[in-house]
C-alpha positions in Angstrom: 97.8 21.2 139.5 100.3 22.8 137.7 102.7 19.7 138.1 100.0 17.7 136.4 99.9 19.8 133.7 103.5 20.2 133.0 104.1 16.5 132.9 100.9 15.9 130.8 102.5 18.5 128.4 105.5 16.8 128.7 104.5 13.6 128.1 102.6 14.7 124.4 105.9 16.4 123.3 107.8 13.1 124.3 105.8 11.4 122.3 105.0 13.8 119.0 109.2 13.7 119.3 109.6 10.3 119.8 108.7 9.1 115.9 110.6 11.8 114.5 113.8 10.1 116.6 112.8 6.7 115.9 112.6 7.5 112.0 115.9 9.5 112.4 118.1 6.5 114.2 116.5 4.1 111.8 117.7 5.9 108.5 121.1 6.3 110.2 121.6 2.6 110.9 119.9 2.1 107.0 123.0 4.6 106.0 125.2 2.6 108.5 125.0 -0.5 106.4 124.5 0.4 103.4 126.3 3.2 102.8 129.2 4.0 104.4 131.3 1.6 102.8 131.6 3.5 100.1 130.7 7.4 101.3 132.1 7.1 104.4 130.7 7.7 108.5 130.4 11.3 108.1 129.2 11.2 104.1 132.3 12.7 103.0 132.9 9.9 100.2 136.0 8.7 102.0 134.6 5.0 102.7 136.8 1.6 103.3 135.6 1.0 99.6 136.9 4.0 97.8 140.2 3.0 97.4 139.2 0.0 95.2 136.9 2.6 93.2 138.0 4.6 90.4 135.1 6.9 90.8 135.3 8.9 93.9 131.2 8.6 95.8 129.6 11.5 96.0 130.8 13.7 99.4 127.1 14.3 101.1 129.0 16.5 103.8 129.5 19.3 100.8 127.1 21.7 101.0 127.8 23.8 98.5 127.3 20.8 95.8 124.1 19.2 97.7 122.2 22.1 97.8 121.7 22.2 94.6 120.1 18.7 94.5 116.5 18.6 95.3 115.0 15.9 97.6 113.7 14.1 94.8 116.9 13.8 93.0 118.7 12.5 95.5 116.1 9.9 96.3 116.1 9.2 92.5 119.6 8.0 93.1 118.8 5.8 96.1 115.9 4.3 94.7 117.1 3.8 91.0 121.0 4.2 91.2 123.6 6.6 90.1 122.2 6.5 86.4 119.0 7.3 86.7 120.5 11.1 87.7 123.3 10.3 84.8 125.9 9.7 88.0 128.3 6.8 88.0 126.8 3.2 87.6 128.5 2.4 90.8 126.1 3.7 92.3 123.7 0.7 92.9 119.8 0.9 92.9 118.4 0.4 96.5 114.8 0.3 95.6 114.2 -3.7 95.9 115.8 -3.1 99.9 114.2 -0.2 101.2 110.7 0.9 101.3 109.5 3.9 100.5 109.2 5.5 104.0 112.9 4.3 104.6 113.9 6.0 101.2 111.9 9.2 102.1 114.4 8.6 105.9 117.2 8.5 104.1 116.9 11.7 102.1 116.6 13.2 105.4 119.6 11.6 107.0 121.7 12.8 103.7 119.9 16.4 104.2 121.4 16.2 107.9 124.8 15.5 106.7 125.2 18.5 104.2 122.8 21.1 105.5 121.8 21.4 108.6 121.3 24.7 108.6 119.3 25.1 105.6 116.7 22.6 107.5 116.8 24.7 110.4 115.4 27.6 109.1 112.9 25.5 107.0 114.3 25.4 103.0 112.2 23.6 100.9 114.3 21.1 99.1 111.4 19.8 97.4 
């Protein structure tokens, strides 16, 4: 009985956990393509493209900096570009490719890359 009850249990967690990861790999391969040409695998702002660039992308790795963004700038800059948040017109508008869910994903997957911590023990990044 107890068997049945552990692998009912463990089914529902599998599958309460299972969107989270689905949503989590999907706004990494969203960041894959998109992104990394210019800010790099790791967010670091060290992309193939960079050396063309004379504005350096914005590191996403640097915590210190990113933590004083809230959620909604940062999908501000997705959605509308770099100057809609008065950042560098390199930074193109993604609104017309992504939905809203996958923009709402990929403030997380940024969030992942700079503070991991912080999301850990629950700050509210707005």
């Amino acid at each position: 009985m107890q068997r049945a009850i552990r692998l009912v249990m463990t089914t529902a967690v599998v599958a309460w956990l299972l969107p989270s990861a689905v949503m989590a790999e999907e706004a990494y391969l969203n960041y894959k393509s998109y992104c990394m040409q210019c800010h790099g695998m790791h967010g670091k702002g060290d992309g193939v493209n960079v050396p063309a660039m004379n504005v350096r992308p914005r590191d996403h790795s640097d915590n210190k900096y990113m933590m004083t963004r809230t959620n909604t700038e940062i999908y501000k800059a997705i959605k509308f570009g770099g100057p809609a948040v008065n950042k560098s017109v390199k930074m193109p508008a993604w609104g017309d490719v992504f939905t809203e869910e996958e923009l709402t994903q990929m403030v997380g997957h940024i969030r992942t890359l700079c503070c991991e911590k912080e999301l850990i023990r629950g700050v509210n990044f707005k």
